[in-house]
C-alpha positions in Angstrom: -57.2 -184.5 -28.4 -54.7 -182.7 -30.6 -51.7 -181.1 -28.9 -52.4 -177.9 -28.9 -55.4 -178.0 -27.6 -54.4 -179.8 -24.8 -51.5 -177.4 -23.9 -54.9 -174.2 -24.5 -56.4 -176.5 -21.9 -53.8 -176.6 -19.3 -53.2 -173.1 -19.9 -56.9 -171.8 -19.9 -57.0 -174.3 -16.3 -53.4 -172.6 -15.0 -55.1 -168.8 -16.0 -58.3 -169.5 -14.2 -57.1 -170.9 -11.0 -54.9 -168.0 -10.0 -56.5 -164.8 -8.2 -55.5 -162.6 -10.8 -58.2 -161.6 -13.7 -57.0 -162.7 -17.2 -58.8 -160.8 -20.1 -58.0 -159.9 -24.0 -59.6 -157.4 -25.6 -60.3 -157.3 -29.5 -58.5 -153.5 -30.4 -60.9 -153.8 -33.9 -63.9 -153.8 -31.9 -63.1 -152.8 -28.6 -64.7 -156.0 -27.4 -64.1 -158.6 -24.7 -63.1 -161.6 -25.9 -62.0 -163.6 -23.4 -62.4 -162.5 -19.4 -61.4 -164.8 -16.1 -64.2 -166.1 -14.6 -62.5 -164.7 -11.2 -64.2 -161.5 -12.2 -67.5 -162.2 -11.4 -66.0 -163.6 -7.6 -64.3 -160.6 -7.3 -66.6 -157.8 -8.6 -69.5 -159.9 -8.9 -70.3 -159.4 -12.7 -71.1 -162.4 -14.8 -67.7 -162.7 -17.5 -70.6 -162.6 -19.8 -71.4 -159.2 -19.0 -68.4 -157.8 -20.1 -69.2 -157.2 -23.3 -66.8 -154.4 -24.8 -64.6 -151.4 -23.1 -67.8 -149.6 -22.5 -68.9 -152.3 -19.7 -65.3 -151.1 -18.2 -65.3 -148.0 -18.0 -69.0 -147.8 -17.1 -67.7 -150.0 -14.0 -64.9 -147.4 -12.7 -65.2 -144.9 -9.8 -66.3 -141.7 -11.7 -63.8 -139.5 -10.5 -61.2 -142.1 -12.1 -63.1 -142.9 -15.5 -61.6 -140.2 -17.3 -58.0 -140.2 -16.4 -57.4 -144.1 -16.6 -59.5 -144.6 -19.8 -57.5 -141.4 -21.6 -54.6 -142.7 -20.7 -55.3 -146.7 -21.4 -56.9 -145.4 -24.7 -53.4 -143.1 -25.5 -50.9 -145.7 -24.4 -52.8 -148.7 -26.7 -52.8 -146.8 -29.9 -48.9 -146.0 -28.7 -48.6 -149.4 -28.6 -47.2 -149.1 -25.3 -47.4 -151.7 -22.4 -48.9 -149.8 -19.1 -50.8 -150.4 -16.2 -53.4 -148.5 -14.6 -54.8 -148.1 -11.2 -58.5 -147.5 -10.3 -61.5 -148.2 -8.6 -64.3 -150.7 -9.9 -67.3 -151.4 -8.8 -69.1 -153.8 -7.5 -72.1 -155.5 -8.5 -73.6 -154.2 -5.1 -72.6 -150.9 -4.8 -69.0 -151.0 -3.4 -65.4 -150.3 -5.4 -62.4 -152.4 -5.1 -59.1 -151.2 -6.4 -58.1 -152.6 -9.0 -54.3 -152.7 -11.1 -55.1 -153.4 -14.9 -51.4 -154.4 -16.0 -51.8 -154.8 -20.2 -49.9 -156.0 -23.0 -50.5 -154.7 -26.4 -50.1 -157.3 -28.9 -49.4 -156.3 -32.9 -49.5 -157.9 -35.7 -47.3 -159.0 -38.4 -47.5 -155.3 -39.9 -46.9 -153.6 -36.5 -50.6 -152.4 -36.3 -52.2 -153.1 -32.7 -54.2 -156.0 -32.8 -54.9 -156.6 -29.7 -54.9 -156.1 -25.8 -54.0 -159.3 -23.2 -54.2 -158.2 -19.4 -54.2 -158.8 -15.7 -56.3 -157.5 -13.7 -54.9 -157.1 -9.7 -57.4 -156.9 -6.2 -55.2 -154.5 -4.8 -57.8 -153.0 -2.1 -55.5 -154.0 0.8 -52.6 -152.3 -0.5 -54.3 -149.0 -1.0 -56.0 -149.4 2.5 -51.8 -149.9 3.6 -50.5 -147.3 1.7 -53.6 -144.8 2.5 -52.6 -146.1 6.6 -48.9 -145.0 6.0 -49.9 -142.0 3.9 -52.0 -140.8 6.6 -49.4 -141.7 9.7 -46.9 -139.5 7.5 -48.9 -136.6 7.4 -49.7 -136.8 11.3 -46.4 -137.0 11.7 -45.8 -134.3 9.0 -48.0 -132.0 10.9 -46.3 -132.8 14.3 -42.9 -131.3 12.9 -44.7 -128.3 12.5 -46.2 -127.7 15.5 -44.2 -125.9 19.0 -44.2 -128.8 20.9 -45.1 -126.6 24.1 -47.9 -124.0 22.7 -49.2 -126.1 20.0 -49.2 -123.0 17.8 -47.3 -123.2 14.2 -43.1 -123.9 15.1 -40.2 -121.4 13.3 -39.9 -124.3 10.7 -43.6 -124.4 9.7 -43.5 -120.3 10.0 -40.3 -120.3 7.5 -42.5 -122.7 5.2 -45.9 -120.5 4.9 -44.0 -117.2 5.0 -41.7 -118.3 1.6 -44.7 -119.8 0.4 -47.2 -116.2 1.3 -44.4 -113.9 -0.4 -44.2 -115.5 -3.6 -47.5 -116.1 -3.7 -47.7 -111.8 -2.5 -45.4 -111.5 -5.5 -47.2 -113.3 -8.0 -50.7 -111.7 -7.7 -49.3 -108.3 -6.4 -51.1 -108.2 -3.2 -49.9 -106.7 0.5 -48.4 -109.5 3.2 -48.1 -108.2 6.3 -46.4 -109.7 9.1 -46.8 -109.2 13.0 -43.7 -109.8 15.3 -44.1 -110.2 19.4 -42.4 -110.5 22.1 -43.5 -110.8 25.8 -42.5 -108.1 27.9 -39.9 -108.8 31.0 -40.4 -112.2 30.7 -36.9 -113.4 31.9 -38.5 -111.9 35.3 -41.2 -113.8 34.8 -39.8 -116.9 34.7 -36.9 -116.1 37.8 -40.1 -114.7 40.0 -42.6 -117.8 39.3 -40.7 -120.4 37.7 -40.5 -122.2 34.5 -43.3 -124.6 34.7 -45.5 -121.2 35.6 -43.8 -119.8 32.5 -44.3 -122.9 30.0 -48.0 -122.1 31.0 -47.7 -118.5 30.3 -46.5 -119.0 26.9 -49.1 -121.6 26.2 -51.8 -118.7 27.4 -50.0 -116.5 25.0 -50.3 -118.4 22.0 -53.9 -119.2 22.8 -54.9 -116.0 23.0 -52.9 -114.4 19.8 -54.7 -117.5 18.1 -58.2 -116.0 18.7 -57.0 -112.8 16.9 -56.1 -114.9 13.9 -59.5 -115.5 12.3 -58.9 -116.1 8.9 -58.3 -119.7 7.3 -54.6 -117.9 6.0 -53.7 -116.3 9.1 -50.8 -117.9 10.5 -49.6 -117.8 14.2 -46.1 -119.3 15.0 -43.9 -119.5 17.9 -40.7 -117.4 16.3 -38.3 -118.9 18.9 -38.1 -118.1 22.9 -40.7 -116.0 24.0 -41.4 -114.5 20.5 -43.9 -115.0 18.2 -44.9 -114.1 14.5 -48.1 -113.8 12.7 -48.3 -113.6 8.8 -51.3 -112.4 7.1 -51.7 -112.8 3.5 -53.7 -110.2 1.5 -53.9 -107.8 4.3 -52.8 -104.2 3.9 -51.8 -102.0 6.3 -54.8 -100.9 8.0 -55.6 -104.7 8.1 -52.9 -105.3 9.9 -53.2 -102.6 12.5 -56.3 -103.6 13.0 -55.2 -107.2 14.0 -52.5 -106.1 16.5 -54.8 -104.2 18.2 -57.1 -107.0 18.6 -53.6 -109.2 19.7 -53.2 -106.5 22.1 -56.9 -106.4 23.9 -56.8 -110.2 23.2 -53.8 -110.5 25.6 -55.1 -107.6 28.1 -58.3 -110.1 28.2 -56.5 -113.1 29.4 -55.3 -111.3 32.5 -52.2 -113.3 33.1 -50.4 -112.2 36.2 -47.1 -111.0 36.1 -46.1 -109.9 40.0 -42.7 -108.7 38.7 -43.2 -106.2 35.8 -42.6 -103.0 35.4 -45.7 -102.0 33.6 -48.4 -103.2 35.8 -49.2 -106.8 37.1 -50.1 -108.1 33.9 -48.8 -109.7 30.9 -47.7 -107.3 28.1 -46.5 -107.9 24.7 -44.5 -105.4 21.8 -45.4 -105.7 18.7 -43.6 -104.9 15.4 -45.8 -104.8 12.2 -45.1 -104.2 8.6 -46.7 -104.3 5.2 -45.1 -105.0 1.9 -46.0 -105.9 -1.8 -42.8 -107.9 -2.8 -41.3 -106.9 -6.1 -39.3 -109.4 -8.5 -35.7 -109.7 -6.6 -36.9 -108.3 -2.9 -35.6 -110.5 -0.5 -38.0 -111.5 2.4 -35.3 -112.5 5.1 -35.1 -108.2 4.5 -39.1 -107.6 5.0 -38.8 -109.8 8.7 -35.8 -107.9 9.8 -37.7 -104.7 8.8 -40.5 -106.0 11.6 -38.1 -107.4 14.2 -36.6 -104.0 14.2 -39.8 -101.9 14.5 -40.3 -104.7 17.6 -37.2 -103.9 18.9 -38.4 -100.2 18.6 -41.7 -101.0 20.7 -39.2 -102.5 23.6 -36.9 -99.7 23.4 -39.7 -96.7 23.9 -40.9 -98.4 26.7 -42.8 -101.6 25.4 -46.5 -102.5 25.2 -46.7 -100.6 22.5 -47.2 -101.4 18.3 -44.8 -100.0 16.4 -45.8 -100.0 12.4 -44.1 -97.7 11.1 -40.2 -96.3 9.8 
């Protein structure tokens, strides 16, 4: 046996015994000519089945075809070494992720001649990263919440309300914004305690939720006893509308409250405004607009709306 072929043998034997997929692809005719017969253990197609790139791309996930094969396509003719991730399937039905790392080879001119690859089972390292993507978002989502109503916190409240007035902005729609606060509820917490207070605010929240109906409606604990609700693409009599149903939402849950002034239930105040930002308004200007028609509300006497100047 001549040399060479014995070092082609060794390396053919070294290729095909690891659990990577070696393959080459003839860039002329966008055929297979060589594939790993680790393909057909892994995906269970036959190498002989892999005829040309249309057997490839005819075996990826179909909401992955077109941007691996555009970009695989794009970087070749670059002459450009990439990699790609996607799903392939499976002679019975299932995918398997797959990383296609490739080598473009050239010629003596500089033209592409051809493409040598790898092809990776990396189906447990999307299940890990999919795992950690997922514990991040819980854990995303837990930073937003009021640990003790469960409603929206201030931070996920400064998030939305940035994000709502640009987007306000932009299309050159109303936002409107609700501020609360519950009345006397410093004599609340001295005449039935803390823990009966924790409970009360948790009451609160639940029952300004309900008034909230819309998927963009959001309801966040402000800070204290004080809570906001921002509601994108709702004008003015939108708004009213809403604190009015806050307000009967909150006489509905007939929470006790032995020490007011006002009766023996729970009251709120409310401060509500409306605005179409302009190019340059601040917002931090719109929410201390509302927290002063709210202070308004608690000065003339409280459980009350005030919405306007």
């Amino acid at each position: 046996m001549h040399p060479s072929e014995s070092n082609g043998a060794v390396y053919r034997t070294l290729l095909e015994s690891t659990r990577a997929i070696p393959w080459k692809i003839d860039w002329a005719t966008l055929s297979f000519s060589y594939i790993g017969p680790q393909i057909q253990a892994l995906l269970g197609w036959a190498p002989s089945t892999w005829v040309s790139v249309d057997d490839w791309a005819s075996r990826m996930h179909p909401d992955d075809r077109e941007r691996v094969v555009n970009f695989c396509v794009s970087q070749s003719q670059a002459g450009v070494d990439h990699e790609a991730d996607y799903r392939a399937l499976t002679a019975c039905g299932e995918y398997v992720w797959i990383r296609d790392v490739v080598h473009v080879v050239r010629d003596e001119h500089g033209a592409v001649e051809s493409l040598i690859g790898f092809m990776f089972d990396i189906t447990e390292r999307k299940k890990t990263e999919e795992k950690l993507l997922s514990l991040q978002k819980e854990l995303e989502n837990l930073s937003f919440l009021d640990s003790l109503t469960g409603v929206a916190n201030r931070r996920k409240f400064d998030a939305v309300f940035a994000k709502e007035w640009e987007e306000a902005r932009r299309n050159t729609q109303p936002l409107s914004l609700i501020m609360f606060d519950v009345d006397f509820f410093k004599r609340y917490n001295d005449h039935h305690g803390h823990l009966d207070g924790d409970d009360c605010l948790r009451r609160i929240a639940q029952a300004l939720a309900c008034a909230a109906n819309r998927p963009r409606d959001l309801l966040a604990r402000f800070g204290g006893e004080e809570f906001a609700m921002v509601l994108p693409a709702s004008d003015e009599a939108a708004a009213a509308a809403v604190a009015e149903r806050c307000r009967q939402a909150i006489f509905k849950a007939q929470i006790p409250h032995a020490n007011s002034p006002l009766g023996q239930l729970i009251t709120v105040s409310m401060g509500v405004g409306t605005m179409i930002p302009a190019a340059g308004q601040d917002s931090d200007h719109f929410i201390e607009l509302v927290d002063r028609r709210l202070y308004r509300a608690k000065q003339a006497g409280r459980n009350q709306i005030v919405s306007a100047a």
